[in-house]
PATORKOL-603839 format. One record per residue: residue in one letter; x negated, y, z negated of N, C-alpha, C, O, CB in turn. Coordinates in steps of 0.001 Angstrom, whole numbers, padded with zeros to 6 digits. Last residue first. Glycine has a CB too. Example, Ala and Ser with C-alpha at 12.3 -4.5 7.8 and 13.67 -1.06 7.14 Angstrom:
+----+---------+---------+---------+---------+---------+---------+---------+---------+---------+---------+---------+---------+---------+---------+---------+
| aa |     nc1 |     nc2 |     nc3 |    cac1 |    cac2 |    cac3 |     cc1 |     cc2 |     cc3 |     oc1 |     oc2 |     oc3 |    cbc1 |    cbc2 |    cbc3 |
+----+---------+---------+---------+---------+---------+---------+---------+---------+---------+---------+---------+---------+---------+---------+---------+
|  s | -012850 | -002250 | -007080 | -013670 | -001060 | -007140 | -012900 |  000030 | -007870 | -013409 |  001138 | -008039 | -014084 | -000598 | -005725 |
|  a | -013190 | -005690 | -007800 | -012300 | -004500 | -007800 | -013200 | -003300 | -007800 | -014236 | -003319 | -008465 | -011308 | -004473 | -009046 |
+----+---------+---------+---------+---------+---------+---------+---------+---------+---------+---------+---------+---------+---------+---------+---------+
This chain:
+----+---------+---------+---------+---------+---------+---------+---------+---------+---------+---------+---------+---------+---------+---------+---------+
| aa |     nc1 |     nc2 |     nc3 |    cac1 |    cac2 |    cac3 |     cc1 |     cc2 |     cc3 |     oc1 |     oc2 |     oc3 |    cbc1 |    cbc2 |    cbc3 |
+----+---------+---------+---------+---------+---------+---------+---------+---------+---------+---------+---------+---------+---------+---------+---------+
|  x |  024697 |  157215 | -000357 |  026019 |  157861 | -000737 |  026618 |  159352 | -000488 |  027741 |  159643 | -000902 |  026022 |  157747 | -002012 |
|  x |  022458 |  156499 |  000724 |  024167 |  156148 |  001960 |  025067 |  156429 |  000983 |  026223 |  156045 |  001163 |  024653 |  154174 |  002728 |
|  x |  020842 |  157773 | -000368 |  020898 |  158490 |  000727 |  022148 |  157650 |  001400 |  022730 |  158040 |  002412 |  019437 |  158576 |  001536 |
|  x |  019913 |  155615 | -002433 |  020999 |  156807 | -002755 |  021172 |  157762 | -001381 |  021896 |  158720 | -001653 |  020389 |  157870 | -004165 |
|  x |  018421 |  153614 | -001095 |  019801 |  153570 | -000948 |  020514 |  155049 | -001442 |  021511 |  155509 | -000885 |  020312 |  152287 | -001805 |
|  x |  015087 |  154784 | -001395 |  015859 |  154603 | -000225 |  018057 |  154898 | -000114 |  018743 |  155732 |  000477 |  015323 |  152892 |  000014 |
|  x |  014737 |  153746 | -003781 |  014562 |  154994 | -003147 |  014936 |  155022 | -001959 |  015102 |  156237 | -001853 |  013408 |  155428 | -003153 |
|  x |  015693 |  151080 | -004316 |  016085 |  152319 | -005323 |  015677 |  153999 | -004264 |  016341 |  155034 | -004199 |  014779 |  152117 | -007145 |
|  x |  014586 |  149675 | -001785 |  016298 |  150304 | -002385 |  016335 |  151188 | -003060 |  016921 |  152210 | -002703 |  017188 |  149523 | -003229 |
|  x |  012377 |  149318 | -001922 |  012848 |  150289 | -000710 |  014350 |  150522 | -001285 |  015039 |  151531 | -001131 |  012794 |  149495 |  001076 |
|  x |  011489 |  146895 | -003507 |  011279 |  148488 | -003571 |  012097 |  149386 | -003105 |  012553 |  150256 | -003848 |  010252 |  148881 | -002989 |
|  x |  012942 |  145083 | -001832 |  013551 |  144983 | -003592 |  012678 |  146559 | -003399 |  013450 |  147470 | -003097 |  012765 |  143248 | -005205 |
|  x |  011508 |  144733 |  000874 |  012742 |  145592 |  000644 |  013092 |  145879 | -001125 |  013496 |  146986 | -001480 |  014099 |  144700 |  001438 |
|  x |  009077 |  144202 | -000410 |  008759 |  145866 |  000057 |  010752 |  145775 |  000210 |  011368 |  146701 | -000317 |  007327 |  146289 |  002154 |
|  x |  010068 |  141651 | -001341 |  009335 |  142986 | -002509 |  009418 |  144223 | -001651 |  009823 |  145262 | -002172 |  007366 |  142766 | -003044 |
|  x |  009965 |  140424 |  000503 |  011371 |  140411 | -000264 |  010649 |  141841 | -001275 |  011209 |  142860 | -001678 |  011913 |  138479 | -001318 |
|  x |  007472 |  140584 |  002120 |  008861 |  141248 |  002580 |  009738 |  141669 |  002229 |  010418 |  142592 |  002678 |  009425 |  140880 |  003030 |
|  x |  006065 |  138956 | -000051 |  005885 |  140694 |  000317 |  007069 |  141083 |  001157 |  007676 |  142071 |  000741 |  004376 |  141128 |  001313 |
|  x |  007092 |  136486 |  000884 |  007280 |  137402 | -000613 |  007092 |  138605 | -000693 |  007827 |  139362 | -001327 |  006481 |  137098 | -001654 |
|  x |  009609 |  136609 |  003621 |  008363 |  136216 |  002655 |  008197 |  136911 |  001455 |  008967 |  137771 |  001027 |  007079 |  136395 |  003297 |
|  x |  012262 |  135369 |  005226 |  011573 |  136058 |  004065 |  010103 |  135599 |  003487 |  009699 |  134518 |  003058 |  012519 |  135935 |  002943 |
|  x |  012979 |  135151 |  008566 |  012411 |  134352 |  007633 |  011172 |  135222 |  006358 |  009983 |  135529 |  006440 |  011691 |  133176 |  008658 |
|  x |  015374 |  135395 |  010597 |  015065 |  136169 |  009250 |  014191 |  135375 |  008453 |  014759 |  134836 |  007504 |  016345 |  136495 |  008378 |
|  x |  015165 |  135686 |  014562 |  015770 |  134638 |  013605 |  014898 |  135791 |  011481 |  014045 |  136678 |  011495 |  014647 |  132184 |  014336 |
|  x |  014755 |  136253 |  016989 |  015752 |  137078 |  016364 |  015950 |  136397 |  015224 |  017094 |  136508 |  014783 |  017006 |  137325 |  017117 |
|  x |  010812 |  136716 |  017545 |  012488 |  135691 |  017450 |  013477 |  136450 |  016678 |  013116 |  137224 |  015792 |  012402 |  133999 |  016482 |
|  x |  009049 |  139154 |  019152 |  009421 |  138479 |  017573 |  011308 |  137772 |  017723 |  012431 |  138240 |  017912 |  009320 |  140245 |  016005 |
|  x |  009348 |  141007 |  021485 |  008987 |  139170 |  021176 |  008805 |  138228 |  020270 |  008534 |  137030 |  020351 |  008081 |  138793 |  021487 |
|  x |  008320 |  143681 |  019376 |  008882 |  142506 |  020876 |  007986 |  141913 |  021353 |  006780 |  141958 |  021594 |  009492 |  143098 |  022277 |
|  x |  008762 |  143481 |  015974 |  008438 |  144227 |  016894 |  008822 |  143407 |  018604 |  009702 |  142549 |  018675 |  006865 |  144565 |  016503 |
|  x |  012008 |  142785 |  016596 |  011244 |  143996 |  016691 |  009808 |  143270 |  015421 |  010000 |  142735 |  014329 |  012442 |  145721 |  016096 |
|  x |  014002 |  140455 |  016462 |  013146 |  140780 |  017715 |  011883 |  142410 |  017718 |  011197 |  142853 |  018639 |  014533 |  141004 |  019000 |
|  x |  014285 |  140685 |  013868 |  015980 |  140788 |  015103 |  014752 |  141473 |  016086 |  014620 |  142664 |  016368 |  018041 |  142332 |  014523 |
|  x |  012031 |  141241 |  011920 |  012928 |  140901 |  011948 |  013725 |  141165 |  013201 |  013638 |  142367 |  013456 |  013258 |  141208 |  010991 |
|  x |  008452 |  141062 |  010028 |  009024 |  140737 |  011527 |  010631 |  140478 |  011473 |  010838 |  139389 |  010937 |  008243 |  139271 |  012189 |
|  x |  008829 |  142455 |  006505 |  008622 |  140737 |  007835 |  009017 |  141322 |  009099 |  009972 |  142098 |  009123 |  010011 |  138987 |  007583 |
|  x |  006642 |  144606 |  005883 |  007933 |  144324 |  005515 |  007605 |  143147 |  006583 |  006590 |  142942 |  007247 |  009271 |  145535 |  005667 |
|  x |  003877 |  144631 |  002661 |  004387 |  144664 |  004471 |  005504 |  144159 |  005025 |  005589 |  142971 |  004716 |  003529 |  143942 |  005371 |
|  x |  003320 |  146549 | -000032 |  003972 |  145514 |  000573 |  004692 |  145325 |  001867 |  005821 |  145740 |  002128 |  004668 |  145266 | -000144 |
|  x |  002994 |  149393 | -000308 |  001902 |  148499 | -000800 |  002512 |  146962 | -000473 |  001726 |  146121 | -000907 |  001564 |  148788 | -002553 |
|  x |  005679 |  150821 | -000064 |  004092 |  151111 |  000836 |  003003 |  150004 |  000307 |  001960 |  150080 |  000956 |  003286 |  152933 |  000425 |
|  x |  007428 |  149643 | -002163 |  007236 |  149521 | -000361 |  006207 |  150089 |  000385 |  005974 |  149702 |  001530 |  008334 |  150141 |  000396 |
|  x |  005723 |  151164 | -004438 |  005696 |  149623 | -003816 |  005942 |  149132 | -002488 |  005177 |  148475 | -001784 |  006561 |  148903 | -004409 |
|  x |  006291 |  154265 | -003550 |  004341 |  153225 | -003752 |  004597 |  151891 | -003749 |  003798 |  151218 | -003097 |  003255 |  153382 | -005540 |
|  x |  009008 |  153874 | -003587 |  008261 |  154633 | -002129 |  006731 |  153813 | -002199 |  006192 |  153081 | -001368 |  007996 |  156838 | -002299 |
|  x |  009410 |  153630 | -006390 |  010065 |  152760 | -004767 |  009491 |  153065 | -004011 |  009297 |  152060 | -003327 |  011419 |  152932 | -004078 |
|  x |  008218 |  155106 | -007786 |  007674 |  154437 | -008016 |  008080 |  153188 | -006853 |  007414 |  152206 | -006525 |  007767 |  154419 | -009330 |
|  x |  010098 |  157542 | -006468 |  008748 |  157580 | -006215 |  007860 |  156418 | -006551 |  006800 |  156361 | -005927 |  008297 |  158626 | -006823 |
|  x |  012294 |  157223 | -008085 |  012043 |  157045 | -006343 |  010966 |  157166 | -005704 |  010837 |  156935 | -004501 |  012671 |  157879 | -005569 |
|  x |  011726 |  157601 | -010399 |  012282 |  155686 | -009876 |  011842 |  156219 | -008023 |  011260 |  155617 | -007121 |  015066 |  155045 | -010262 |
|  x |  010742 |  159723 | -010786 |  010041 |  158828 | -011154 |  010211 |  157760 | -010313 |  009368 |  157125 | -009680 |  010219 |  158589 | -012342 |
|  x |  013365 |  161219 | -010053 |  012754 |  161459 | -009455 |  011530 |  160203 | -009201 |  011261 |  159731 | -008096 |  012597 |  162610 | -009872 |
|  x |  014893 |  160298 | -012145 |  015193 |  159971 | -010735 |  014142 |  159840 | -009768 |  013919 |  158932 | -008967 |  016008 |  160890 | -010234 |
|  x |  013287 |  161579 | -014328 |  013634 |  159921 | -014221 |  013744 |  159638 | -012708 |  012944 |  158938 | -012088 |  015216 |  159430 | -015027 |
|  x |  013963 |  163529 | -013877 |  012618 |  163863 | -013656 |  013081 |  161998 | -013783 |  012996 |  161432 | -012693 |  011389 |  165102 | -014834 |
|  x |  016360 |  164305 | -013781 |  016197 |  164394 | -012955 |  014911 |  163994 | -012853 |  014486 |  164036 | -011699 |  016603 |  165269 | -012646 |
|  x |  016693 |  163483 | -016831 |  017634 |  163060 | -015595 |  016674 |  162616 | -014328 |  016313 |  161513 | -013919 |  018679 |  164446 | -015098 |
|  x |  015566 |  165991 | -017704 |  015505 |  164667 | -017947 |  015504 |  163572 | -017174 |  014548 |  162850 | -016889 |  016223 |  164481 | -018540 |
|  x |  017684 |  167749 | -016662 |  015935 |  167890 | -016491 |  015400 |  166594 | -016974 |  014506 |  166211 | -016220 |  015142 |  169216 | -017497 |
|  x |  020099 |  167208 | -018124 |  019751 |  166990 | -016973 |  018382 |  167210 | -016187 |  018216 |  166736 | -015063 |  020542 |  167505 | -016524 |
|  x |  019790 |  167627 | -020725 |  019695 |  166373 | -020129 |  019635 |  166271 | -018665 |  019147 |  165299 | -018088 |  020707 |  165655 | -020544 |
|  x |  019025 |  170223 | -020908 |  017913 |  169349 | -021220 |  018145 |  167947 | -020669 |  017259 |  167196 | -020260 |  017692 |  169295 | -022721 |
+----+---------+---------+---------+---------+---------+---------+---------+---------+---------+---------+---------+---------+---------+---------+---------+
């Protein structure tokens, strides 16, 4: 039971990461798209679509 639990949580968080980084446009960064300056300047939707993109995203570099 706990792990059906678990899993349906996991599942939740990575899916509720996937609808915010899709609803927030990431910034122009290190020349892509081209001719965008290599330089990092955050915006608020940028800092949000990455703060989304982790939870669902990072468990894949373990």
């Amino acid at each position: 039971m706990r792990r059906a639990r678990l899993g349906a949580v996991l599942v939740g968080v990575w899916g509720a990461g996937l609808l915010g980084a899709g609803l927030f446009n990431t910034d122009p960064v290190s020349g892509f798209p081209l001719g965008t300056p290599a330089t990092v300047d955050y915006t608020t939707s940028g800092a949000l679509h990455d703060a989304f993109s982790l939870p669902a995203l990072a468990w894949r570099r373990l």
